[in-house]
Every structure is written in C-alpha cells, then in structure tokens.
PQR file with spaces between the fields and no chain letter, atoms N, CA, C, O and H, PARSE charges and radii, in Angstrom:
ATOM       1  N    UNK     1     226.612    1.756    0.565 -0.4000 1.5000
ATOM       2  CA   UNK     1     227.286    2.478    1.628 -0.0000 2.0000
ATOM       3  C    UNK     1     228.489    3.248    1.080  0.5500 1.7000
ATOM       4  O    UNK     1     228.827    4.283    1.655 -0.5500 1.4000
ATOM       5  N    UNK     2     229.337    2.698   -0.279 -0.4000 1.5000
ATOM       6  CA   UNK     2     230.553    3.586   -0.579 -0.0000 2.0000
ATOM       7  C    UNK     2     229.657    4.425   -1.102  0.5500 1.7000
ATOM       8  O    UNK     2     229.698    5.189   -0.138 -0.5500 1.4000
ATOM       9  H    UNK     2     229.062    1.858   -0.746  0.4000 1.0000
ATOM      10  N    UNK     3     228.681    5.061   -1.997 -0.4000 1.5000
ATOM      11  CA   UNK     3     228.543    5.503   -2.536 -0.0000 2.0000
ATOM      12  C    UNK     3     227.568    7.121   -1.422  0.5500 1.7000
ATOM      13  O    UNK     3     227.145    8.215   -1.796 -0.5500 1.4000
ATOM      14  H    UNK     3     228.648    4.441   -2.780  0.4000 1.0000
ATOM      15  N    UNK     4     227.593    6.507   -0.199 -0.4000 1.5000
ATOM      16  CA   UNK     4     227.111    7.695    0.490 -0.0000 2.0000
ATOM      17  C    UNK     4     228.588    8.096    1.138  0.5500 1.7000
ATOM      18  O    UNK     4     228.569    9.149    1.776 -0.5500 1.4000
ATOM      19  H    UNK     4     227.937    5.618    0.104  0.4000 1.0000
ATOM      20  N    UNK     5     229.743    7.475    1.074 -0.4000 1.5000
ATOM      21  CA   UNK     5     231.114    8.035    1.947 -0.0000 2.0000
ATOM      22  C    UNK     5     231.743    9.130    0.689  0.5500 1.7000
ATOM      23  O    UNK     5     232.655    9.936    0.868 -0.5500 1.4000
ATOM      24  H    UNK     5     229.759    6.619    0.556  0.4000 1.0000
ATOM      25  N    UNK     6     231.045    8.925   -0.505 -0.4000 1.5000
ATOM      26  CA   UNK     6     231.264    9.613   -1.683 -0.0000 2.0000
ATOM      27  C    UNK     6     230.919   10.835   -1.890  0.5500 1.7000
ATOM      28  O    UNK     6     231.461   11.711   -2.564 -0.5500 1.4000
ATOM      29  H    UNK     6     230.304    8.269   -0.650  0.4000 1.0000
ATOM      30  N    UNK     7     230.050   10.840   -1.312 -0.4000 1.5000
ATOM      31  CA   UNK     7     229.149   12.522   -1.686 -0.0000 2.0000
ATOM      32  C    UNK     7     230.073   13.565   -0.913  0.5500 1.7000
ATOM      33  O    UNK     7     230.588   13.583    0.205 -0.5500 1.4000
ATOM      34  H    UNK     7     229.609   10.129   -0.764  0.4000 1.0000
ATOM      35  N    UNK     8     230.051   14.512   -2.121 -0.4000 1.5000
ATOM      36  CA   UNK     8     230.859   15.693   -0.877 -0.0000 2.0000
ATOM      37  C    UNK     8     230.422   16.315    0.504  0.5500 1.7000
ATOM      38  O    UNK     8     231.055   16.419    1.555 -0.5500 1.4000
ATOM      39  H    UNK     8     229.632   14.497   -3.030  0.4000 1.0000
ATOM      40  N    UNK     9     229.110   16.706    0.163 -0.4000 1.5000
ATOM      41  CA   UNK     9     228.702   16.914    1.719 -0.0000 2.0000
ATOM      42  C    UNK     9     228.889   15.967    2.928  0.5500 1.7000
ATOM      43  O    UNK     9     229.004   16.281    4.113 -0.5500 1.4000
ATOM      44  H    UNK     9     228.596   16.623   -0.691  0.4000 1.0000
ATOM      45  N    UNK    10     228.894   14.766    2.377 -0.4000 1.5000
ATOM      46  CA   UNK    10     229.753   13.826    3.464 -0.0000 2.0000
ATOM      47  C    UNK    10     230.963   14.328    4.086  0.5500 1.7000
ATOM      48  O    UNK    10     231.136   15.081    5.044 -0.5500 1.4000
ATOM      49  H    UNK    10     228.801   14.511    1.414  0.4000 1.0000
ATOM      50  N    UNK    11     231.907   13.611    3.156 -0.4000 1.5000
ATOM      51  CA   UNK    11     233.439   14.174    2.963 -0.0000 2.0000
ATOM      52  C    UNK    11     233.709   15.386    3.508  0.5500 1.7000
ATOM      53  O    UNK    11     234.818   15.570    4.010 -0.5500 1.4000
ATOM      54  H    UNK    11     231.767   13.000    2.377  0.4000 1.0000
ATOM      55  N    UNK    12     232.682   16.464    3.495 -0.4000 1.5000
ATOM      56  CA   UNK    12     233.351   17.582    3.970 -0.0000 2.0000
ATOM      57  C    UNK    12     232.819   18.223    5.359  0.5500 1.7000
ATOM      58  O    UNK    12     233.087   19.332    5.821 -0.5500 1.4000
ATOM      59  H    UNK    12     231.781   16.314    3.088  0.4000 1.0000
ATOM      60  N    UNK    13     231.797   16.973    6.016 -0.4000 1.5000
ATOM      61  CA   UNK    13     231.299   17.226    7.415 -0.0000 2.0000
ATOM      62  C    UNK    13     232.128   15.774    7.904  0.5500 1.7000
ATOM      63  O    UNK    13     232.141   15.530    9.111 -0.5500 1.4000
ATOM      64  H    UNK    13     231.580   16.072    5.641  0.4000 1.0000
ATOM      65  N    UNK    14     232.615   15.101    7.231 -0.4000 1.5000
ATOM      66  CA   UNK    14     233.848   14.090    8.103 -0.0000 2.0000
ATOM      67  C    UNK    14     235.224   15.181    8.540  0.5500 1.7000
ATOM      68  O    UNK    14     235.607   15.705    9.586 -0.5500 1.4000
ATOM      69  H    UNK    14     232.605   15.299    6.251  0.4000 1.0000
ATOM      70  N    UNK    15     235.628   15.172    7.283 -0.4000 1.5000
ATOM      71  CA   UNK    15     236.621   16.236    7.047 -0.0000 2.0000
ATOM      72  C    UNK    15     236.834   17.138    8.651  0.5500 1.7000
ATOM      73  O    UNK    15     237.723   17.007    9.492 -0.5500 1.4000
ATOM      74  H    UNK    15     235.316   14.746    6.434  0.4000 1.0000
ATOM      75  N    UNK    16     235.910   17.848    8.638 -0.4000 1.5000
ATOM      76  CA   UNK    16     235.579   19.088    9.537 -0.0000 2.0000
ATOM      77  C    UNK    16     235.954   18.049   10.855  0.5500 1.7000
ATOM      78  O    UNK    16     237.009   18.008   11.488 -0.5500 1.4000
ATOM      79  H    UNK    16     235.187   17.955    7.954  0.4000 1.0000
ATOM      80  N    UNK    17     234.961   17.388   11.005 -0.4000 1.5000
ATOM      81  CA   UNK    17     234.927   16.801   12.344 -0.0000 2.0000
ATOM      82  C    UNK    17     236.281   16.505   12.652  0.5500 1.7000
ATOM      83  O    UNK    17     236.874   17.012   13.604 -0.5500 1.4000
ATOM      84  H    UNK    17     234.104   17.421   10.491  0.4000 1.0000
ATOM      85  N    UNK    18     236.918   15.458   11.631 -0.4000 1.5000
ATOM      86  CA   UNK    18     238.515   15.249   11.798 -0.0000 2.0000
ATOM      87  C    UNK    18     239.451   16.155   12.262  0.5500 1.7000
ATOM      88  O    UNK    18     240.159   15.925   13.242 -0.5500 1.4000
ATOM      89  H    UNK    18     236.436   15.046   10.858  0.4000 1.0000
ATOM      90  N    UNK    19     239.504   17.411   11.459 -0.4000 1.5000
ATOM      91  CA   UNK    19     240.275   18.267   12.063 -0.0000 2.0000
ATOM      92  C    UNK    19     239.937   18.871   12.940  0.5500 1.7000
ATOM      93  O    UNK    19     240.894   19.343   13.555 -0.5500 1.4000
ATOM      94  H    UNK    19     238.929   17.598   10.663  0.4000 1.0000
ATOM      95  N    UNK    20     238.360   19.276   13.607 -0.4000 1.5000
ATOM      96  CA   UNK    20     238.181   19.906   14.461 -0.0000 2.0000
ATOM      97  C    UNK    20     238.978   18.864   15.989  0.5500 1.7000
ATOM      98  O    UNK    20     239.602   19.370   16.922 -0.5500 1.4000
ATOM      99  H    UNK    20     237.583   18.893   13.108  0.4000 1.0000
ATOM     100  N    UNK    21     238.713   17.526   15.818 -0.4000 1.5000
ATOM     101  CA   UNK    21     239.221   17.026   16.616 -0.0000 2.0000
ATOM     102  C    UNK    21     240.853   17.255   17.036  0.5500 1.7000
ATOM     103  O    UNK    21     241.424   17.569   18.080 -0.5500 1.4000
ATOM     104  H    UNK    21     238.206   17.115   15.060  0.4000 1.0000
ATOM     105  N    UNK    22     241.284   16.936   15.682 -0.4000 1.5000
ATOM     106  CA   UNK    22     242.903   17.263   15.546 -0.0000 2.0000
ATOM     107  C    UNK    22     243.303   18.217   16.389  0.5500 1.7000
ATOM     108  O    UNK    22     244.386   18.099   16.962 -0.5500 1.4000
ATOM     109  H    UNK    22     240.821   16.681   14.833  0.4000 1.0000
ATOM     110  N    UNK    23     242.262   19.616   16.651 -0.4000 1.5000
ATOM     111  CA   UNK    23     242.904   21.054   16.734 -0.0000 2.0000
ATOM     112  C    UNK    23     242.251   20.676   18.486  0.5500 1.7000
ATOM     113  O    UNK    23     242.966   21.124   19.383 -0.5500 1.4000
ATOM     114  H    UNK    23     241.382   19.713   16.185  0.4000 1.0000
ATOM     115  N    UNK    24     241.347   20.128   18.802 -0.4000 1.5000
ATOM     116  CA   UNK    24     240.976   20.666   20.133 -0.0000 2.0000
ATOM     117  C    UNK    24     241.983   19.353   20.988  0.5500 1.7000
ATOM     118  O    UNK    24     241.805   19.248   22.201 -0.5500 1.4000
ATOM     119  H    UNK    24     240.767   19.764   18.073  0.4000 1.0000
ATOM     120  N    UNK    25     242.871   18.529   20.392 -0.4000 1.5000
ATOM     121  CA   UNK    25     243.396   17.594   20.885 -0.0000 2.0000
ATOM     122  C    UNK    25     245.036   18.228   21.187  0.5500 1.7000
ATOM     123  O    UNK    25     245.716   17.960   22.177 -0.5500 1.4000
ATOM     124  H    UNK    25     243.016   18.614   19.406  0.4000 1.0000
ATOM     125  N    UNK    26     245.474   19.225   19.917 -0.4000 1.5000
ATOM     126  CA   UNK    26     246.384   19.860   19.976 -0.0000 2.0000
ATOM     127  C    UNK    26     246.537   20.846   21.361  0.5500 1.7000
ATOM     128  O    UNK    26     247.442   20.767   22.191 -0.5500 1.4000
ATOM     129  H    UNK    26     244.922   19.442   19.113  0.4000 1.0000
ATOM     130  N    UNK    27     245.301   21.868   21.368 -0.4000 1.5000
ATOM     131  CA   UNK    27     244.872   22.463   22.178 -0.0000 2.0000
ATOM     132  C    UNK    27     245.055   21.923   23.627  0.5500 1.7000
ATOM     133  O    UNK    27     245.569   22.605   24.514 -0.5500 1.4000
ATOM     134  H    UNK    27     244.566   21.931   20.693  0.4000 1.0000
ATOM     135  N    UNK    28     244.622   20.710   23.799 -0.4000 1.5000
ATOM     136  CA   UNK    28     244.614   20.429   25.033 -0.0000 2.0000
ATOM     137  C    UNK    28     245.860   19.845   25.324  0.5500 1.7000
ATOM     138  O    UNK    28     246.201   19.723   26.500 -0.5500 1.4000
ATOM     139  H    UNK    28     244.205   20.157   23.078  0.4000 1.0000
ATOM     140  N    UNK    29     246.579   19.470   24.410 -0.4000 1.5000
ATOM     141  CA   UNK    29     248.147   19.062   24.721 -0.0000 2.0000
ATOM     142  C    UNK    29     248.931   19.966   25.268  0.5500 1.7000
ATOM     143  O    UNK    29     249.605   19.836   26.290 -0.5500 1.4000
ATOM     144  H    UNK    29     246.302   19.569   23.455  0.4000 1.0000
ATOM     145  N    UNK    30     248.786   21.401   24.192 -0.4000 1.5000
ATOM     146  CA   UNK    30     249.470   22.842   24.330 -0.0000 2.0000
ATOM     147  C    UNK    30     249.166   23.170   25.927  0.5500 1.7000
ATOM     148  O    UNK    30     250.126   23.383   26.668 -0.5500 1.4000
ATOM     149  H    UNK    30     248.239   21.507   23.361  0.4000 1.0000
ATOM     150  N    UNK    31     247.853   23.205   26.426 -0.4000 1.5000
ATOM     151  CA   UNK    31     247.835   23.455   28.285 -0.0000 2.0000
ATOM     152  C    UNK    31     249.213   22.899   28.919  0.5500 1.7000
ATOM     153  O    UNK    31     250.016   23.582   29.555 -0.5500 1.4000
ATOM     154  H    UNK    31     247.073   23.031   25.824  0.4000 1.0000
ATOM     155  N    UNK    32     249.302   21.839   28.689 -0.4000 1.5000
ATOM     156  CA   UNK    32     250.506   21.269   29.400 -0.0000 2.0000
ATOM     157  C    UNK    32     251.814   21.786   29.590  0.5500 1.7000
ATOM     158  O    UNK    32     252.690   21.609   30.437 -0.5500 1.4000
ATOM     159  H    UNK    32     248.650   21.284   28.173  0.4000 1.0000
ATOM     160  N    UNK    33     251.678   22.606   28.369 -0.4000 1.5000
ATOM     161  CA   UNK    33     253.206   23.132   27.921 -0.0000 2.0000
ATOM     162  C    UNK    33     252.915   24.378   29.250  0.5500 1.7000
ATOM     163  O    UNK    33     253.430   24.209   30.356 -0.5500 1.4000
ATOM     164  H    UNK    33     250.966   22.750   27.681  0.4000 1.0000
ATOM     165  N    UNK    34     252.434   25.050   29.085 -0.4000 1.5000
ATOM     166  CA   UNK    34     251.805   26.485   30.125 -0.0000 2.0000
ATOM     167  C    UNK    34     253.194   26.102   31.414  0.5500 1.7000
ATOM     168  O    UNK    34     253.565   24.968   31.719 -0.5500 1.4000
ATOM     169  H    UNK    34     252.015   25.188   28.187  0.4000 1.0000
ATOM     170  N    UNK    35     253.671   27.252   31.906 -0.4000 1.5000
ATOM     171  CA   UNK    35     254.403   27.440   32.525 -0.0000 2.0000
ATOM     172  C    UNK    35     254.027   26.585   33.986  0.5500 1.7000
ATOM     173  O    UNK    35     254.570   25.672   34.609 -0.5500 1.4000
ATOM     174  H    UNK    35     253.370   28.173   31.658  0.4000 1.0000
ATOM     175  N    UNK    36     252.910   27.332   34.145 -0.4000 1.5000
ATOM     176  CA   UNK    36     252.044   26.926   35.153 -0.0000 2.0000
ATOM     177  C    UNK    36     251.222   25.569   35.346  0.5500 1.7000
ATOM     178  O    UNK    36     250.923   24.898   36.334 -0.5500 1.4000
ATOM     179  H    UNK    36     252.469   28.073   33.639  0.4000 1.0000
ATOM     180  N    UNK    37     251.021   25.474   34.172 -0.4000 1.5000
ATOM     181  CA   UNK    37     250.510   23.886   33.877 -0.0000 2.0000
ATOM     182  C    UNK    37     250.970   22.855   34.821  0.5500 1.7000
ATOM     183  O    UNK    37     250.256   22.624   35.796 -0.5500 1.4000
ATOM     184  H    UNK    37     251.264   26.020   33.370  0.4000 1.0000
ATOM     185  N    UNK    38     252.089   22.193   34.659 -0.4000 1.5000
ATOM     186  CA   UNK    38     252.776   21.192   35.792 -0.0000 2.0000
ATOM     187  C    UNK    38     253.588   21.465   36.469  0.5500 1.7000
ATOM     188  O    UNK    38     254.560   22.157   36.166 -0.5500 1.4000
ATOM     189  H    UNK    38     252.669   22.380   33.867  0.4000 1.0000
ATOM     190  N    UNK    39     253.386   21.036   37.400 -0.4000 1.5000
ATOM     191  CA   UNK    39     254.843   21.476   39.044 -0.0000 2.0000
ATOM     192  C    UNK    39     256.068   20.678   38.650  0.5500 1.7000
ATOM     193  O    UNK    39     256.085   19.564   39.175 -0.5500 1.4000
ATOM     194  H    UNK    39     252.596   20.474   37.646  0.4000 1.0000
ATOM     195  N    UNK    40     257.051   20.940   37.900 -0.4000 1.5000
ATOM     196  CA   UNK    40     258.510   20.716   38.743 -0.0000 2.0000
ATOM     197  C    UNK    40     258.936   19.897   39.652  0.5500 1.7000
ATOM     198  O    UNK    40     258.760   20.245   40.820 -0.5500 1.4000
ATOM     199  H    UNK    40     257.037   21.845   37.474  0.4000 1.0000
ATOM     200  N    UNK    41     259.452   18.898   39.446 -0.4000 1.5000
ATOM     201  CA   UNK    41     259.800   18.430   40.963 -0.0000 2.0000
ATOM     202  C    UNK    41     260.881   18.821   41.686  0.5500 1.7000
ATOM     203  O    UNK    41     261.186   18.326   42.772 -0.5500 1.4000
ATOM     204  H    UNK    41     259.595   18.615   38.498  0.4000 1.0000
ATOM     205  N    UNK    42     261.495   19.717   41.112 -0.4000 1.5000
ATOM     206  CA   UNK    42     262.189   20.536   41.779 -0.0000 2.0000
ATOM     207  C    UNK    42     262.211   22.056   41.826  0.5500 1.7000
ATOM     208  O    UNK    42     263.116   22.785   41.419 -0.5500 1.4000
ATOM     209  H    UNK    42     261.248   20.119   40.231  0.4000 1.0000
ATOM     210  N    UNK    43     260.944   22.445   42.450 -0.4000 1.5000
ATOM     211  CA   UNK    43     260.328   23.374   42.419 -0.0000 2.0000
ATOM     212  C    UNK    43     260.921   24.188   43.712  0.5500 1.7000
ATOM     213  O    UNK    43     261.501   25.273   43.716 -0.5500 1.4000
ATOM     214  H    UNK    43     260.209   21.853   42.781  0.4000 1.0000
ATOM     215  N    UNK    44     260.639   23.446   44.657 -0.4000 1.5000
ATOM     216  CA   UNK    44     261.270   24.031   45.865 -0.0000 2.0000
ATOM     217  C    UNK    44     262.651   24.412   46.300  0.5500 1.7000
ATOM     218  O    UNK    44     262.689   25.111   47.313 -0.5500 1.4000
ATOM     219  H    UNK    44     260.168   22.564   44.655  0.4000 1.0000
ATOM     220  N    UNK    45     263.656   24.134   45.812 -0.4000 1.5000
ATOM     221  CA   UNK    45     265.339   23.927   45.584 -0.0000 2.0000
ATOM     222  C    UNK    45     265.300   24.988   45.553  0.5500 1.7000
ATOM     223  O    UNK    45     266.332   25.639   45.387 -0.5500 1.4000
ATOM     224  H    UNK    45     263.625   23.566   44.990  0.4000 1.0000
C-alpha cells in the first residue's frame, strides 16, 4: 500500500483533489464576506 501512495500519478491526483478542495472551501467562505451576504443586525437603525 506505501508503495502505491508513492507513485506520482497518485501524489499528483491527491495533490489536486486537496487543493481543489482548499480553493472551493475558500470560495465558499469568501460568499460570506459579500456585502449582501449577511444582514446586520442593525440594519434598520
């Protein structure tokens, strides 16, 4: 089993997956930031 976590084509379709996750996790954090994203609770004032 180490010796298949070894191969590069492994490594570099883990790799991918990892960061693709990283970036669509970032992504969905960044919505939040959006102006519009969350109400204020003192929105109405």
């Amino acid at each position: 089993m180490k010796d298949f976590f070894k191969r590069p084509t492994v490594q570099f379709i883990a790799r991918t997956l990892l960061y693709t996750g990283i970036l669509i996790m970032l992504v969905y954090l960044y919505s939040y930031t959006q102006s519009g994203g969350a109400h204020f609770i003192y929105n109405e004032f």
